[in-house]
Each structure stands twice: as structure tokens, then as C-alpha cells.
N, C-alpha and C positions, 0 to 999 in steps of 0.2 A: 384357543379362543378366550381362556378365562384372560391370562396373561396380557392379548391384545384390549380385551375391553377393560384391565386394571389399567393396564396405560393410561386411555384416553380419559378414566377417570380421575386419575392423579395426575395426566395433565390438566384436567378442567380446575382440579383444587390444592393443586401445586404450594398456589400462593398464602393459604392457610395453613398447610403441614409443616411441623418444627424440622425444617433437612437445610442441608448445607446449601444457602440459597445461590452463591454462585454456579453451581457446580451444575446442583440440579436446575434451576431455572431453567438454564442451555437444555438442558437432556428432555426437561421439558416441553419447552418452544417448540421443537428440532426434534424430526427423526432420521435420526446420524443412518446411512446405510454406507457406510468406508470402504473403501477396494479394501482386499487382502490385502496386500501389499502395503497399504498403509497402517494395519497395526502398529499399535506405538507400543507391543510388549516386544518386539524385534528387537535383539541382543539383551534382554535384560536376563539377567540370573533368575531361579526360583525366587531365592531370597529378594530382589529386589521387586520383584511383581506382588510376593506374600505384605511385604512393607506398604505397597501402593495400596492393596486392594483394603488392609487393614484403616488407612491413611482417609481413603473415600468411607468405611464404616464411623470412624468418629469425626467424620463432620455430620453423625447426625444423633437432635438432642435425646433422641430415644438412650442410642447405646450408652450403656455403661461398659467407659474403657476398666473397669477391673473384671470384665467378665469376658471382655473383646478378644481372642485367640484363634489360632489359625481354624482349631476342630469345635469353635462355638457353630450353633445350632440357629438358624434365624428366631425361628419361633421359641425353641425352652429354653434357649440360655443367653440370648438377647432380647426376647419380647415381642418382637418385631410379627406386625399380624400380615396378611396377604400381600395387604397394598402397599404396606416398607417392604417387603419384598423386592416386588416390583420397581421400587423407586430405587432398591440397591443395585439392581439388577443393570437398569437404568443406567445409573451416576456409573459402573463396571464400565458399562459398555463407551461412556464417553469419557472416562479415564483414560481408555487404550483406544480408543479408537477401532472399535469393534463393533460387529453386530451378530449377538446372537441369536439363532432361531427363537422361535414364542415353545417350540416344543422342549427343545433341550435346556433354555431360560426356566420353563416351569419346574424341573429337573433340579434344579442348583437351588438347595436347601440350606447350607452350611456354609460358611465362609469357605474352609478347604476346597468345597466344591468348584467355587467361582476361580479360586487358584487356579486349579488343577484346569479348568477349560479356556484360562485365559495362557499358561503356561504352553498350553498345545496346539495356539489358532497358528503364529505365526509357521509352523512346521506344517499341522495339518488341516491348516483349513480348507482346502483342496479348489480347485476351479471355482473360481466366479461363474454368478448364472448367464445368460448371454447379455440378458437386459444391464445387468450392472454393467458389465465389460463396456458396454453402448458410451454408458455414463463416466464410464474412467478411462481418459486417453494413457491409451502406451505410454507415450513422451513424461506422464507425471507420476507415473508409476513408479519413479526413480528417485524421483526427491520427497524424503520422506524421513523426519528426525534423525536426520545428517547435523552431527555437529562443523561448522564449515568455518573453518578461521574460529570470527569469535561470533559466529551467525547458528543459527537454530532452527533449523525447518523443522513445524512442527506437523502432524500428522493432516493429511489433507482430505474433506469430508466429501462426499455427492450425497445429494439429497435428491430423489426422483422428484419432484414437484408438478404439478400439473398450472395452466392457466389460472384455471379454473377455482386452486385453490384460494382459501380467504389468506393466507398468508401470502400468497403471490401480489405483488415484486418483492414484498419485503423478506421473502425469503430468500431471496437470492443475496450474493455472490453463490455460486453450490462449490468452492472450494478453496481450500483456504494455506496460505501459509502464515506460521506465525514468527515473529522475529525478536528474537529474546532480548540480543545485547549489541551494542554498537559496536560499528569496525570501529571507530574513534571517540572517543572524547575529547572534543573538538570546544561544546559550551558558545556556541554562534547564539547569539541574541535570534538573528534571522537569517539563517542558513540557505543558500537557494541556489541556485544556475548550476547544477555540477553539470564537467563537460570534461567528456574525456580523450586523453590525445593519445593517440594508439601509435605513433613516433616515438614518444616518447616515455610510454607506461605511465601518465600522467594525470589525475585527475585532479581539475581545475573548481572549485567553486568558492562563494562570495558570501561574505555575512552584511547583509547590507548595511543595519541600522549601525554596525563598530565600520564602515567604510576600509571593510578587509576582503582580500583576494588570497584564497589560500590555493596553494600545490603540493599535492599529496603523490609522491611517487610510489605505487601498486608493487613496484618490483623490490624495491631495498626499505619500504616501509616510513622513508625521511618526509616529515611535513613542514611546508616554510610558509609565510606567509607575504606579503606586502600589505601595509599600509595608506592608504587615503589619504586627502581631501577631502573625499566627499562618497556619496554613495556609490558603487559598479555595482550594475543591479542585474545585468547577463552578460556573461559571456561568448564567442565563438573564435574558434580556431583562424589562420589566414590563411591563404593560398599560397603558398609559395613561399611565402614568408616566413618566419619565427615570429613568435609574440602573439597576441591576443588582441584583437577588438572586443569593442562591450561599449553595450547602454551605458547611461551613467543618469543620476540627478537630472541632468539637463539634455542629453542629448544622443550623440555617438562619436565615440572617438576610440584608440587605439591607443593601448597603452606603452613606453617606451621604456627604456632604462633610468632607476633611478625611483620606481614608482611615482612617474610623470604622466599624463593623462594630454596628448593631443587630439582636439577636438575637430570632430569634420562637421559638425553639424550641430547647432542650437532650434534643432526648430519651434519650439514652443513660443505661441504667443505673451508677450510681455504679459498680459492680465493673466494670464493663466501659471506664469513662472513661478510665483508663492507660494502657490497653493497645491502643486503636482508636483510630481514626478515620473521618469519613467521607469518603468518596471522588467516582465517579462520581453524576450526577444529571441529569434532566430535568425539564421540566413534560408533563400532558396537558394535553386539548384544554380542559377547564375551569380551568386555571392554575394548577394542584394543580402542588406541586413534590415529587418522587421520586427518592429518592437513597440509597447502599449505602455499607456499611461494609466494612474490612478483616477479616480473618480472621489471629486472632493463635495459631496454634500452642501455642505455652508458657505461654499461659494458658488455650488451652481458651477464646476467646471467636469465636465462629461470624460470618461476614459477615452481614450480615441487610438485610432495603431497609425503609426508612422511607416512608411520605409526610404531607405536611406540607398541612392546606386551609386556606388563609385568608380563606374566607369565616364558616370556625368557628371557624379560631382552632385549631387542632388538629390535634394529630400523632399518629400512630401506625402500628405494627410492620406494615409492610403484609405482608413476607413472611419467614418467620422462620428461614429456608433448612433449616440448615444452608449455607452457601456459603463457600469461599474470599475472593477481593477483588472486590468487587464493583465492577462496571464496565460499559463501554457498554450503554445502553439508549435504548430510544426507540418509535413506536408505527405500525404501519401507517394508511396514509391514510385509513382510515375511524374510526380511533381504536379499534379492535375488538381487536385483536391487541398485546400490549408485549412487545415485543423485552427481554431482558436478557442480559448477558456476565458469566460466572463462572468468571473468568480463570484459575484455576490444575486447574479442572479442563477445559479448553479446549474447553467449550461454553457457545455462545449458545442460553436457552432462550425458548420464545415462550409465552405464557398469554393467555386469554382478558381481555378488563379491561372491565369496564363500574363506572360511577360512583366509582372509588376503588376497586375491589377486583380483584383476580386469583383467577383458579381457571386448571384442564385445562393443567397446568404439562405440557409436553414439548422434547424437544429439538428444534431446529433447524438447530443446527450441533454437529456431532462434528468437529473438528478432526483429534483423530488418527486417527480413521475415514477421514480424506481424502486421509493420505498430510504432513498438514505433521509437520517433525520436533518433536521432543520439545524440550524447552526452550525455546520460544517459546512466546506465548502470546496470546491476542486481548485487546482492550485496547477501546478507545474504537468507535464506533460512529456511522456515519452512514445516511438512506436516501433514495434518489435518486426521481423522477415516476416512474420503472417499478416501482419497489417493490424494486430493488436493493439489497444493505446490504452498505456498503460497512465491513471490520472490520482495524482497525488489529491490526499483528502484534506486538506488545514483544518485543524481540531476533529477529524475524526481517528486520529490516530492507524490510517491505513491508506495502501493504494486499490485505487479498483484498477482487473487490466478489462477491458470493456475487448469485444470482439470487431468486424470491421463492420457489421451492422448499427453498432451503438449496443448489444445486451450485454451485461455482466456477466463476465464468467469467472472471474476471480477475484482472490482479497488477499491482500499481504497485511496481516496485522501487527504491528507495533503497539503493545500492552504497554510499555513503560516511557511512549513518546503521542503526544497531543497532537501537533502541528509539522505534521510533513505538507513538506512546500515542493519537492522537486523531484526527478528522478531521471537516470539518464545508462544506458548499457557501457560495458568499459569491458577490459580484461582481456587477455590475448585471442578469445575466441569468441569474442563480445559477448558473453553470456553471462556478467556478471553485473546485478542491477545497483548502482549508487544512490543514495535516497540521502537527501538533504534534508535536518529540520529545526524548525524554530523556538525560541525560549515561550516559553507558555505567557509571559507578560510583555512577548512581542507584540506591537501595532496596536498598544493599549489595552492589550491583554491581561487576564489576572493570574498575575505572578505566583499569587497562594496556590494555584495547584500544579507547581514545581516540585512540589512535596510528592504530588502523587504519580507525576511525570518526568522521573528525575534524567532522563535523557531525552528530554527535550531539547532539541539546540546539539544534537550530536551530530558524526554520520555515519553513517549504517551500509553496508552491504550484503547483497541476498544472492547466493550460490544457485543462477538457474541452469548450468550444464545440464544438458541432456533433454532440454522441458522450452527453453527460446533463446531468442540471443537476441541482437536490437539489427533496427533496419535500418535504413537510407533515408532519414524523416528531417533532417536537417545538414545543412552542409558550411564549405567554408567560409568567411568574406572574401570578397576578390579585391580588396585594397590593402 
């Protein structure tokens, strides 16, 4: 009991005590309850857990490191009165991704101590209670600080939360991955459309604002790119065919040999041509290509979605918004539902779609209803065999995968990248997620926090074997 109501006091005064404010803040906010499984002292040596545990003691300004050692004492030989305690105990438990009891917490006196019980969860932590088990699916149980290529899953948290609480929605994604380092350093100004061809082991995506088309082959590692004219702002695969369709600046066309650009379609009104361009695009299930424009302010030119059939050879204003930038779209697996993202009002809306047209437009996703902050925005768009949609954050540095209701239930975070724009499933078993992203001084962005985002503008892959794999949300052109 003491232990529980130290907690909630040094949560409430967190933000006045001299402690490692990253670290602790989170431990703060947040009552981590982690599957087993998810321990993050799993394979490590004594020695390297004695190193961590010491590592989280002197981020805080109490301790004196000439006194810091594995058999100091919290209270005679570091100082530390109840409530640092608690807040070591704490910062412990979200180091490793642990939770331990308030009984056996009140118990751990000594630094040694906290060793010695972090040293023996991953072996003995024994059955989860049933309630947590509820909250930790099987399927994620598996991915869990796997180093994977040159990818990082970092330990994945459930947090029980009720409605009701004051933290609710903002307390939500309840599970997280984190993504340390990129599959590439690639350096796209504005990285986006990946699209992957499972023919060929191939992943296809576009930097828009350098008017580059890069192919990244999965199997032998080799990246090449082509060169522009002008913008290719999406990609998709062809029917039958070899080669690539894609949006462009202006319109839709298919690219040739040569990096040549033949155009099936200009449809943009002459007044509107200066001031737009087109952006995100998919295909439906009959190879109709679908794709939205920008939303230009100062001229008063409206986002709007196109689609393009070429079985007739014809284009036209599928939806006439009004929208902001139009962006990630794609269709549930029975092709009945289209997904689309209207990024700067930060909702994904879904409509009914049969044969080339939409109706019963509603929202899907309220972003800021959810608790994400303001100035990020949802961006590109994937959907996984559950019906999951997984929606790239621009400046927030992560994807939500949202459920098929529209709630959150996950977060891939990228600490060392601002602007993901895209994301799309690849790999022999489709389970491996490709994430496109942009230069932090992309679209008039500020370049100065490149410093602090230095893989901005990379790309990145996240090892989801065992946990999703992607579904039937977009298909190929049929020209």
C-alpha cells in the first residue's frame, strides 16, 4: 500500500524532483504492466543488466556516482529517502520493461537487490494472471527486442486503461514498437509510395520533391534509382505487364524505358495546374487507378480525388471534396469500403465504393478525437489480413495500426525520424512492413531539426513475422 500511494505521489510531483526527466516522465505518465514475455532483460548477461540498472541510478541528481556500486544501499550510501525509492524502482521497471509487484518492489532496498530480481523475471516470472494474458495477444508475444536486419523491436507495453480514465484516449496506442535504425540510408527529401512487387523481390518507392523512382531489390540488397522530369508522386504495379504506372505532377501515366513518362491522362483544370499537384493514389480491385491532389490555400484550389479507367480510356473527378492533401487510401478486402486520408484535417474517411464510384462518406478516424497532438498529421496508408490500417504519422515520428473499427491499438515508433509519410507490407511472406520518410525541411519544413532527426528522409523496415502480414487493400492497374 505504501509503495502504491508513493507512486501516485511522485507521479503527481514528478515534474519538480531532480530525476532523469526522460526516462522518468514516461514511468511517470504511464503504468507499464508488460506481458512476461516482453522483458527486455531477455538474453542479457548479469553484467549487462548490473551496467543498465546502474546507468538508470545516475540519471538522477541525488546519486553520487563515487558512491554508486552494485552493494550500495538506497538509503546509507546513496541518500535516497522513500519516495527516490520508488521512482528507482520505477525508472527499473521501464528500463526492462517489467512490472513488479508493490510487495516485492517494497522489498528491493539496495541496488544488488533490483539486480538480482531483474536478473530472474525473464526465467522466473512464472504465468501471467489471466487478466493481462486478455491484454497481450499470443501473435505479439513473439516480437519482442529482436535485433532483425538492421531493425530493433523494442519491448511492447499493455497498459489496462479504463474509458473512464482522465488519461483516456491520450493514453492509448497500449502497445508499442520501437524502430531504432534504418534498412537504408537512402536521404529522400520526400520519401513516399513504397510498393512492393512480390515477382520480383522488389520494392518500388519515389522521392518526390528530387523527381526519383528508386528499386530497392529485398533479395540481393542492390538499390538503383531513375531519374525525372518532374514529380511521380505514387506508384502501382500493371496487370500483365512489366513496368509501373503512377500519378505524376500532372496527371497519370506509365512509365517506359528510358525514364520516359507516357501520359494517359492530364486531367486537372488549366486554373488549377500552377498551383496543384497530384499526390497520393491507388488502384481498385478492377485496375482503375485513384489518386488526390494538394490543397493550395492562396489560391483557393480544393484537394479533390480523381480516378482514371482504362478500359475507357477515362478520367474523371471522382470526389470533389473540398479536402486539404490528399492522401493515403486504399479498400477493404471485399473491395466494398475505400479508405481515404485528408491529411491536414486529420481524418481518415471511409465510403461505400462499388464500380468506380463513392457515396455514405463518414469518418473513420478523428485523429485529434484520439488524443494525438496537433501538428502531426496521418499521411500514407496501409491494410493488413485483419483489416488493420496501419496510418503513417508526418511529424509525429510513428505509425498508428488503428483496428477495423477505427481504435488504436498500436504504435511503431521511430525516435530518430520526424516525417513518415508511407508504409506498405513486402517480403516473401508479406510480413515485413516498408515505411518511407521524409527530410524534416520537406514541404517547407524546418531543416534545423535534422540535427535531431538524422534519419529523416530514409527507409526503414520492421520484422512483423508471426504478429501480421498485409492484405488485399490495393491492386494492380489494368493498362
Amino acid at each position: 500500500m505504501f509503495r502504491l500511494a508513493a507512486r501516485n505521489f511522485a507521479a503527481r510531483n514528478i515534474a519538480v524532483r531532480s530525476v532523469a526527466a526522460p526516462r522518468i516522465a514516461l514511468a511517470a505518465r504511464t503504468r507499464f504492466v508488460p506481458c512476461a514475455a516482453f522483458s527486455a532483460a531477455a538474453g542479457l548477461s548479469k553484467e549487462e543488466i548490473t551496467q543498465r540498472v546502474l546507468d538508470v541510478l545516475k540519471g538522477f541528481e541525488k546519486v553520487d556516482p563515487s558512491k554508486l556500486a552494485p552493494t550500495s544501499s538506497f538509503s546509507e550510501d546513496l541518500g535516497l529517502d522513500s519516495l527516490d525509492a520508488v521512482e528507482v524502482v520505477m525508472a527499473v521497471e521501464e528500463e526492462f520493461a517489467i512490472e513488479i509487484p508493490d510487495a516485492e518492489a517494497d522489498e528491493i532496498k539496495t541496488v544488488q537487490q533490483a539486480i538480482d530480481y531483474i536478473a530472474k523475471t525473464p526465467a522466473d516470472s512464472g504465468p501471467m494472471q489471466e487478466n493481462s494474458l486478455q491484454l497481450c495477444p499470443p501473435h505479439l508475444r513473439v516480437a519482442t527486442l529482436l535485433p532483425i536486419g538492421q531493425v530493433l523491436l523494442s519491448p511492447g507495453y499493455i497498459w489496462p486503461v479504463s474509458q473512464d480514465d482522465p488519461l483516456y484516449p491520450a493514453a492509448m496506442p497500449l502497445r508499442q514498437i520501437r524502430v531504432e535504425k534504418p534498412l537504408l540510408h537512402v536521404n529522400c527529401s520526400l520519401g513516399e509510395g513504397p510498393l512492393y512487387d512480390p515477382n520480383t523481390s522488389t520494392l518500388h518507392f519515389v522521392d518526390i520533391e528530387q523527381n526519383k523512382v528508386y528499386h530497392y531489390n529485398t533479395a540481393s540488397g542492390s538499390l538503383e534509382s531513375e531519374q525525372f522530369e518532374e514529380s511521380v508522386t505514387c506508384l502501382a504495379l500493371r496487370r500483365g505487364r512489366q513496368g509501373l504506372a503512377c500519378a505524376t505532377t500532372h496527371g497519370f501515366a506509365v512509365i517506359e524505358e528510358n525514364s520516359k513518362l507516357r501520359y494517359l491522362s492530364r486531367p486537372l483544370p488549366a486554373a488549377f495546374q500552377p498551383f496543384t499537384r497530384f499526390n497520393d493514389g491507388a488502384c481498385d480491385s478492377e485496375g482503375r487507378f485513384v489518386a488526390g491532389t494538394l490543397y493550395n490555400k492562396a489560391h483557393d484550389v480544393p484537394g479533390q480525388l480523381y480516378i482514371y479507367d482504362p478500359k475507357l480510356d477515362a478520367c474523371e473527378l471522382l470526389e470533389p471534396g473540398p479536402f486539404t492533401d490528399s492522401n493515403g487510401l486504399g479498400w477493404t478486402d471485399d473491395g466494398a469500403t475505400m479508405l481515404f486520408t485528408d491529411s491536414f484535417s486529420n481524418k481518415i474517411y471511409a465510403y461505400d465504393y462499388s464500380c468506380g464510384k463513392v457515396s455514405g462518406k463518414r469518418v473513420f478516424v478523428d485523429a485529434l478525437s484520439q488524443g494525438l497532438p496537433e501538428g502531426t498529421y496521418p499521411d500514407g496508408l496501409c491494410i493488413d489480413k485483419d483489416g488493420g490500417v496501419w496510418s503513417a504519422r508526418w511529424g509525429g515520428s510513428k505509425i498508428i495500426r488503428y483496428t477495423k473499427d477505427g481504435q488504436m491499438d498500436l504504435e511503431v515508433y521511430f525516435p530518430k525520424a520526424l516525417n513518415i509519410t508511407a508504409c506498405t507490407f513486402g517480403g516473401p511472406n508479406n510480413d515485413q512492413l516498408y515505411v518511407t520518410s521524409a527530410h524534416c525541411g520537406a514541404c517547407g519544413g524546418d531543416a534545423s531539426r535534422q540535427v535531431d532527426y538524422p534519419d529523416s528522409g530514409n527507409l526503414f523496415v520492421v520484422d512483423l513475422s508471426g504478429a501480421f502480414s498485409g492484405g488485399e487493400w490495393r491492386f494492380e492497374f489494368a493498362g
